[in-house]
C-alpha positions as CSV (number, residue, x, y, z in Angstrom):
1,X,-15.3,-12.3,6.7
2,X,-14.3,-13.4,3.3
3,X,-12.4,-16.8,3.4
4,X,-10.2,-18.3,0.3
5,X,-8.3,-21.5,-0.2
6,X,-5.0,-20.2,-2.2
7,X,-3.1,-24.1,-3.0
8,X,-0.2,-22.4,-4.7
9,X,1.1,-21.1,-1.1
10,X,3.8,-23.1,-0.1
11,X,5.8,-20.8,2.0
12,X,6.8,-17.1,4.3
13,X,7.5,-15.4,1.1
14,X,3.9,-16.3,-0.6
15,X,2.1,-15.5,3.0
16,X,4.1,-12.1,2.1
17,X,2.9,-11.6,-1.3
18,X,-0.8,-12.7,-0.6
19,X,-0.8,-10.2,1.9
20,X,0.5,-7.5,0.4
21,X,-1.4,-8.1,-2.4
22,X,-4.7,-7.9,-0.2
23,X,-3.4,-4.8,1.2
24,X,-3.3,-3.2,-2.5
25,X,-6.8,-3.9,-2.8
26,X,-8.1,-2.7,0.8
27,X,-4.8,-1.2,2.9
28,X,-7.4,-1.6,6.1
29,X,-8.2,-5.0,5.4
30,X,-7.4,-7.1,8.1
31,X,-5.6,-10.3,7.2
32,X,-5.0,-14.1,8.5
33,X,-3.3,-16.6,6.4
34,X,-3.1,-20.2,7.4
35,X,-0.1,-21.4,4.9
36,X,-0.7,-25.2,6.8
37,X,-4.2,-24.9,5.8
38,X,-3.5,-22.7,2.6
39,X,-6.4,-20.4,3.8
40,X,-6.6,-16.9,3.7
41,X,-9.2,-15.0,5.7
42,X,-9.8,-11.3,5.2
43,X,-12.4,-8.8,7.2
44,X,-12.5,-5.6,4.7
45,X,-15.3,-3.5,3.1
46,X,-14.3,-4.4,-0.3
47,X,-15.9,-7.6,-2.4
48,X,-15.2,-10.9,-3.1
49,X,-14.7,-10.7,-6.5
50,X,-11.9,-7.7,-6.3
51,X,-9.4,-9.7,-3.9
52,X,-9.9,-12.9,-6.0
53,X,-8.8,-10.8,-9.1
54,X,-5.7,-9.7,-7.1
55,X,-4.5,-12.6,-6.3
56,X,-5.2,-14.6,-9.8
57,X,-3.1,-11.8,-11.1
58,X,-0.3,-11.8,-8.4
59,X,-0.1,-15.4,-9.6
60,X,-1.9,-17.3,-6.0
61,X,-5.7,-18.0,-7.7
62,X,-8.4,-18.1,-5.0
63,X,-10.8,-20.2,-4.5
């Protein structure tokens, strides 16, 4: 499970573009986001590193 803390989410239409962004990178990824806690949590195959990239360039850096 890889877990991120994204601060920039504020609301339903950033939960829609983090996780469609996570699906670009890994379309089976399987994906939680907590907007109250501004965490995302994704179980996929794919690394760390490629999902942070993703979402730094979707404009929702990861930490």
């Amino acid at each position: 499970m890889i877990e991120f803390e994204v601060k920039d989410m504020s609301c339903g239409h950033c939960v829609g573009v983090v996780t469609q962004t996570v699906k670009l990178v890994d379309p089976d990824a399987r994906v939680e986001v907590d907007l109250g806690a501004k965490k995302v949590m994704i179980e996929s195959e794919e690394d760390r590193s490629s999902f942070a990239e993703a979402l730094t360039a979707a404009g929702y850096p990861a930490v």
